[in-house]
C-alpha positions as CSV (number, residue, x, y, z in Angstrom):
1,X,0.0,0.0,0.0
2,X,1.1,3.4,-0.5
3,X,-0.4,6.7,0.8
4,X,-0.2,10.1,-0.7
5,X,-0.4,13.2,0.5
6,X,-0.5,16.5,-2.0
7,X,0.3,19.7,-0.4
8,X,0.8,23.5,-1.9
9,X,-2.4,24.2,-3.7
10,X,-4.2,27.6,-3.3
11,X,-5.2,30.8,-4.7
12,X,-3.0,32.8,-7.2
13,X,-3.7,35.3,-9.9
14,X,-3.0,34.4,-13.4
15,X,0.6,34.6,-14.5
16,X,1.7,33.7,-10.8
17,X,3.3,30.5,-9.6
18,X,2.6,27.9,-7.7
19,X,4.4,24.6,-6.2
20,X,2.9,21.4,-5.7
21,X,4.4,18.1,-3.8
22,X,3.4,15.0,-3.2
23,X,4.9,12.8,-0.5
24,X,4.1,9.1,-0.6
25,X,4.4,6.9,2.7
26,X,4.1,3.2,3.1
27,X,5.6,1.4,0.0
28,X,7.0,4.5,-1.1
29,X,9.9,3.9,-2.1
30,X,8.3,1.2,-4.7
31,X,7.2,4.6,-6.7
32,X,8.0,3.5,-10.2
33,X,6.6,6.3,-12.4
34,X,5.0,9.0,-10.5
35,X,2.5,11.8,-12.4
36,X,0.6,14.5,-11.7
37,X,-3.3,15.3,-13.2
38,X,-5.8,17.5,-12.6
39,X,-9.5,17.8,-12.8
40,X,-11.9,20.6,-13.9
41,X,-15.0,21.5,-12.7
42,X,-17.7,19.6,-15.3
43,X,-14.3,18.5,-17.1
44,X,-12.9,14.8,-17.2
45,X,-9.4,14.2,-15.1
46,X,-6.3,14.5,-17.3
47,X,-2.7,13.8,-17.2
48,X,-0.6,16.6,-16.9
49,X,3.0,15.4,-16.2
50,X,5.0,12.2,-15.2
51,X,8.4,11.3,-14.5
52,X,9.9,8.0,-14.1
53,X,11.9,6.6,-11.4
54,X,15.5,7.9,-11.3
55,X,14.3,11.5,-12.6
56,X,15.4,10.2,-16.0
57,X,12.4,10.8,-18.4
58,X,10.0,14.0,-17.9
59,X,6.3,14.1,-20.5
60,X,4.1,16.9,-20.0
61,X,0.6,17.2,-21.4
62,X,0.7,20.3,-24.7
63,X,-1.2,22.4,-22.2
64,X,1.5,23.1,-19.5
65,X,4.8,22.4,-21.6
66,X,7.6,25.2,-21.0
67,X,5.6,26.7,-17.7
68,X,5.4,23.2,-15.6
69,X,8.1,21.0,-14.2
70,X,7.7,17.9,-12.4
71,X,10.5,16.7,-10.3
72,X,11.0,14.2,-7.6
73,X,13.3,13.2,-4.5
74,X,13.9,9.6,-4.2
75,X,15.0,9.4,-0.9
76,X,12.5,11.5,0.3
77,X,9.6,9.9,-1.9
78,X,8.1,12.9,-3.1
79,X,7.4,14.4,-6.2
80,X,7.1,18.2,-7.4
81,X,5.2,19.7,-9.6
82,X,6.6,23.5,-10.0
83,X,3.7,25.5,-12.1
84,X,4.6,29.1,-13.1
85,X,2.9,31.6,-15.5
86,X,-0.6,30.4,-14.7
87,X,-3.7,30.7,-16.6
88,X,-7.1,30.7,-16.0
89,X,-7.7,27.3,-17.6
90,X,-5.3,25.4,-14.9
91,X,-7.9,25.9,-12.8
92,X,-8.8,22.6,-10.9
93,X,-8.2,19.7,-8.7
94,X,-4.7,18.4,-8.7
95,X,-3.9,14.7,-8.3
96,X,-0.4,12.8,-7.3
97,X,-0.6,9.3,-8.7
98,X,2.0,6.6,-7.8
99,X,2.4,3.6,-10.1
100,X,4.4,1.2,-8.2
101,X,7.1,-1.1,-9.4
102,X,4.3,-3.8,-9.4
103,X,1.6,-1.8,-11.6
104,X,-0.4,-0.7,-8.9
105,X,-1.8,3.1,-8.8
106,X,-2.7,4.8,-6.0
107,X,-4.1,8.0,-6.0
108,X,-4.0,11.0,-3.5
109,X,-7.1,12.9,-2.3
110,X,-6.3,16.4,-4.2
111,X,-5.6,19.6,-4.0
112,X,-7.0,22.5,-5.6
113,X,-5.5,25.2,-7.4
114,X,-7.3,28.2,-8.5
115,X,-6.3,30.9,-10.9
116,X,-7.5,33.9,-11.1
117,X,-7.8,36.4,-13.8
């Protein structure tokens, strides 16, 4: 089992920044790729950024490439998702997921980010 915890969300006004972590307890360190999502009000949860174990390959969804950065600590078990230049539009709930060297996911409970204009 692994538990996640997300922390850093809040309220910021568009172009701001923002920094998002996740730390995972339990079977952490079993964290093989790690990945960040985010849900809309109305709007269907999408991926917005992974990277695998080791640090050594980054993907980002079109929407956030060149103003997000995920990053992670493997000895701490955390991962990071640095946001800057913010829009309107990345608005919404943001999820940690851990998919563990197994092919289990586990999900965090969220936390929400809201931009305003």
């Amino acid at each position: 089992q692994v538990q996640l915890v997300e922390s850093g969300g809040g309220l910021v006004q568009a172009g701001g920044s923002l920094t998002l972590s996740c730390a995972a307890s339990g079977s952490g360190s079993a964290a093989n790729v790690m990945r960040w999502y985010r849900q809309a009000p109305g709007k269907q949860r999408e991926f917005v950024a992974s990277i695998t174990r080791g640090g050594g390959t980054m993907t980002y969804a079109d929407s956030v490439r060149g103003r997000f950065t995920i990053s992670r600590d493997m000895a701490k078990n955390t991962v990071t998702l640095q946001m800057s230049s913010l829009k309107v539009e990345d608005t919404g709930a943001y999820y940690c997921n851990v998919e563990t060297l197994w092919g289990s996911h586990y999900w965090g409970q969220g936390t929400q980010v809201t931009v305003s204009s």
